[in-house]
N, C-alpha and C positions, 0 to 999 in steps of 0.2 A: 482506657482505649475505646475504641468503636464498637468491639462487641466482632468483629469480623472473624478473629480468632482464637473468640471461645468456641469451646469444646460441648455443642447442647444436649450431649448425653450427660454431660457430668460424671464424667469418668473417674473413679481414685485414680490419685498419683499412684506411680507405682514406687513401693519402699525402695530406700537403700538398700541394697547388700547387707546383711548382718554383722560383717566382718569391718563394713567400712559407714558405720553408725557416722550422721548427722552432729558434729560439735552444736550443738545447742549454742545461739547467741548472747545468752547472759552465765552469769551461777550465781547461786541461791544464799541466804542465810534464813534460816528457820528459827523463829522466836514465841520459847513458850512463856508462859507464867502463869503463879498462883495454882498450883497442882494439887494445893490442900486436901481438898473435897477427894480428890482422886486416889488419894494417899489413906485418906480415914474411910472412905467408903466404897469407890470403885477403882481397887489398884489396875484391875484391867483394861481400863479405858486408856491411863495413861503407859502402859504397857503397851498397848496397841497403837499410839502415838509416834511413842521412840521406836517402836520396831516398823513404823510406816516410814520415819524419818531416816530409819539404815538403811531403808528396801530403797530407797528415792535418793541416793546419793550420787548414783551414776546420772539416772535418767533426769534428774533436777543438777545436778552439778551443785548440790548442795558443799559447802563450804566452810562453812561453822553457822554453830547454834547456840543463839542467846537462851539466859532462862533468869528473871529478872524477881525472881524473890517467891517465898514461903513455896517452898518443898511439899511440905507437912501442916498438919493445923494442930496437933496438941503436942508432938516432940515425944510421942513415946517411941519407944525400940519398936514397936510392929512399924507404927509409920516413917519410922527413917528407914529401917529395913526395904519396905516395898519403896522408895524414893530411890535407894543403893541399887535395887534389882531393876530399876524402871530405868533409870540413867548408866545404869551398865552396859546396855545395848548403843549408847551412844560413845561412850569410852570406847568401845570395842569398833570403831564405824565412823567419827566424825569427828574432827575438832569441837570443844563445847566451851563456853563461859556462861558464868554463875556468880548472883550475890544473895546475899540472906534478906529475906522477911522478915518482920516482926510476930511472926507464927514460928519462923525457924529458930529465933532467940530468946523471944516473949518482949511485950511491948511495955511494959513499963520501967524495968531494969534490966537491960538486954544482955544476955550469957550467948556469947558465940560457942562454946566450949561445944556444945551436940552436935553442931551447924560446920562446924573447921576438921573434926575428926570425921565426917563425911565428906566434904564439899569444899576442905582447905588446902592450901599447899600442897600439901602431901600426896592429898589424890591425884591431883595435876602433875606431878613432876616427872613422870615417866610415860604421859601421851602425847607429848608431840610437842604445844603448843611453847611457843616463846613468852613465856608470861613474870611476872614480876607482881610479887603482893606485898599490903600495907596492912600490918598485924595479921600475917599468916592468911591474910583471907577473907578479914575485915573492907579491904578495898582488895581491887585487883585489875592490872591491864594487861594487854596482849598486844604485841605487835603482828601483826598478818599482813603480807604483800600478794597480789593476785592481780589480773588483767590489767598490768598498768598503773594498780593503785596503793597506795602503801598505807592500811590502815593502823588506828590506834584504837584499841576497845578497853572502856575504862570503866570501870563502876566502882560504888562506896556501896553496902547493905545499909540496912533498915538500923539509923540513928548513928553510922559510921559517917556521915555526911557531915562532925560537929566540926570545930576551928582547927583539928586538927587534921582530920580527913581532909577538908577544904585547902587548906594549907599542901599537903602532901600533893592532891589534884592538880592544886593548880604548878606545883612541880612539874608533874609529870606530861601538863600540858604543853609548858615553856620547857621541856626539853626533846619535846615534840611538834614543831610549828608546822611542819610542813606535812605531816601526816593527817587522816580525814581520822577524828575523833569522832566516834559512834559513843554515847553518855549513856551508863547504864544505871537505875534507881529502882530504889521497890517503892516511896511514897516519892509524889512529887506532882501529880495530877489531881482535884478532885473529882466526884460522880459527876457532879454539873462541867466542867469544864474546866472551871476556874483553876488557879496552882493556890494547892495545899503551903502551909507557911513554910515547909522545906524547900520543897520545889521555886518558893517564889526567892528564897535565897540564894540557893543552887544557881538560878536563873540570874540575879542580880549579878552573884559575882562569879558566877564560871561561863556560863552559856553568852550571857550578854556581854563580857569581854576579852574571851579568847576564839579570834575566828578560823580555826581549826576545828571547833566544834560546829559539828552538822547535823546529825538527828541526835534526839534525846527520846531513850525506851524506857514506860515504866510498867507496873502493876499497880496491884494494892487496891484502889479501889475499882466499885464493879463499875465497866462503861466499857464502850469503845468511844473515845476522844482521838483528835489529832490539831492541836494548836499550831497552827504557824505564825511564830511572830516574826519580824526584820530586825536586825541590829544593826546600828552604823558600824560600817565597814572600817571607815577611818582614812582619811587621806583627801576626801573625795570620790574614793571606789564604793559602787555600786552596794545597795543595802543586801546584808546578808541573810538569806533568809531560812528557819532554820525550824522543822517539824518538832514536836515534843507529842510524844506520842503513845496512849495506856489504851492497852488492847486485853483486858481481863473477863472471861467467862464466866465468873465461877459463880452468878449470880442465877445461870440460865437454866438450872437445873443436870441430874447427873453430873455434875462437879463441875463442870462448863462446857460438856455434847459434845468432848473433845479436838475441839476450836483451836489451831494454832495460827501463826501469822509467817507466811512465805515472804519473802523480799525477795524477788528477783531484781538482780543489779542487770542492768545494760550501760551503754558505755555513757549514755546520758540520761539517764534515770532509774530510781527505784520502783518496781508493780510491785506492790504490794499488797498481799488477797489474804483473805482468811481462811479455812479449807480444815474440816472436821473430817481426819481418816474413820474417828467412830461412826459419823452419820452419810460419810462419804458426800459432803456436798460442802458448796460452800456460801459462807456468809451468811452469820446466823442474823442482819439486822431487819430483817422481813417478819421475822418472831417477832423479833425485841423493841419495835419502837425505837430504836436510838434515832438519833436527830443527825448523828454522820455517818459518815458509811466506816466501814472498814474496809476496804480494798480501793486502793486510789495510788497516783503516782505523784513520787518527790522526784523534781526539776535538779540532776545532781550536774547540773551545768557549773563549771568552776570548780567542783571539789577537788 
């Protein structure tokens, strides 16, 4: 405008009425990972995470919360236990989805067995969520509808990603076409940017030809990366373009300065910010040198 009528005191708006609160324009999904550190050494930090995460559900319209592998880093009974007491404020407060790390099974002969009697089926089956698993918990999706949108939230753990997992995926892809698949992994980005030899399979034959898939969430290595690559759409329609994306801390000191990753959904795009309740700020990449940012928006035109 001209400037004619603003206000040159700069007055505050005056609030809402208390009773008749502002609906916020988007709602939330909050995504952590890699909580190991947290687990073996500062069970507090990640405690004060998930209880920032309950406290933020009205005022963020938070929605569900991803959490993309390794819980724990050496799988004893202390650190499953504070993993059960840290994620119990979210059972009690939020929709959540979870896959296992190669920390939560062990990486060279992977045992889901410590990783399923915490974080499998079972635990899930009496908070809410519409979910459906492949080997108890091994893989897992969720169906969620909200503002219009009817999601699919899918993920395989750490080395459940083999011909059989892939197989079952892409099931559960083709009996979902028309729902916006969010792909959940623990390996599947490198540090550099590059996709790890999973992720580049994963990528060949799930992300590259079912265009239902739209963002791809991982862990596992430390960085903040965000790949966008395009897919043919097919037909002649428009290339699909589609984030892969490993938002991991735990490299940054105190387990990872308690870093988690907000997505705010609006009706035509993802914000997506980083925000430490331990250090109360956000965006650790001013520390860390990373080469991208962590807080930027996905174009969710078409999903």
């Amino acid at each position: 405008g001209d400037g004619a009528s603003a206000n040159p005191s700069r007055a505050p708006a005056v609030p809402a009425p208390a009773d008749k609160a502002a609906e916020p324009g988007f709602y939330s999904f909050v995504w952590l990972t890699d909580t190991q550190y947290y687990m073996s050494d500062y069970p507090y930090i990640c405690n004060g995470m998930t209880r920032w995460i309950a406290n933020s559900v009205e005022p963020l319209n938070i929605k569900y919360v991803f959490m993309t592998g390794d819980f724990v880093e050496d799988r004893t009974d202390e650190q499953w236990d504070r993993a059960v007491s840290a994620m119990k404020t979210l059972d009690e407060s939020v929709p959540w989805f979870c896959i296992a790390g190669n920390h939560d099974v062990g990486t060279s002969a992977p045992d889901y067995g410590d990783y399923l009697s915490r974080f499998g089926e079972d635990h899930f089956k009496n908070l809410g969520t519409d979910s459906k698993y492949y080997k108890k918990g091994a893989g897992r999706y969720d169906l969620f509808s909200f503002g219009g949108r009817d999601y699919l939230f899918l993920g395989l753990g750490f080395k459940a990603a083999d011909d059989d997992g892939l197989r079952w995926m892409k099931s559960v892809l083709e009996e979902y076409p028309n729902r916006c698949a969010i792909l959940m992994f623990h390996e599947y980005i490198a540090t550099d940017g590059t996709l790890l030899p999973a992720g580049k399979r994963i990528q060949s034959e799930i992300v590259a030809k079912y265009p239902n898939v739209k963002l791809v969430l991982c862990g596992h290595r430390y960085a903040s990366r965000a790949i966008l690559d395009a897919f043919d759409g097919g037909g002649g329609s428009p290339q699909r373009q589609v984030y892969q994306i490993m938002g991991n801390y735990q490299a940054v000191g105190n387990g990872g300065q308690g870093y988690l990753r907000i997505l705010k959904v609006f009706a035509d795009r993802i914000e997506m910010t980083a925000y430490s309740p331990y250090l109360e700020d956000y965006d650790w990449t001013n520390e860390w040198e990373e080469p991208q940012p962590e807080s930027f928006s996905i174009d969710t035109t078409g999903w």
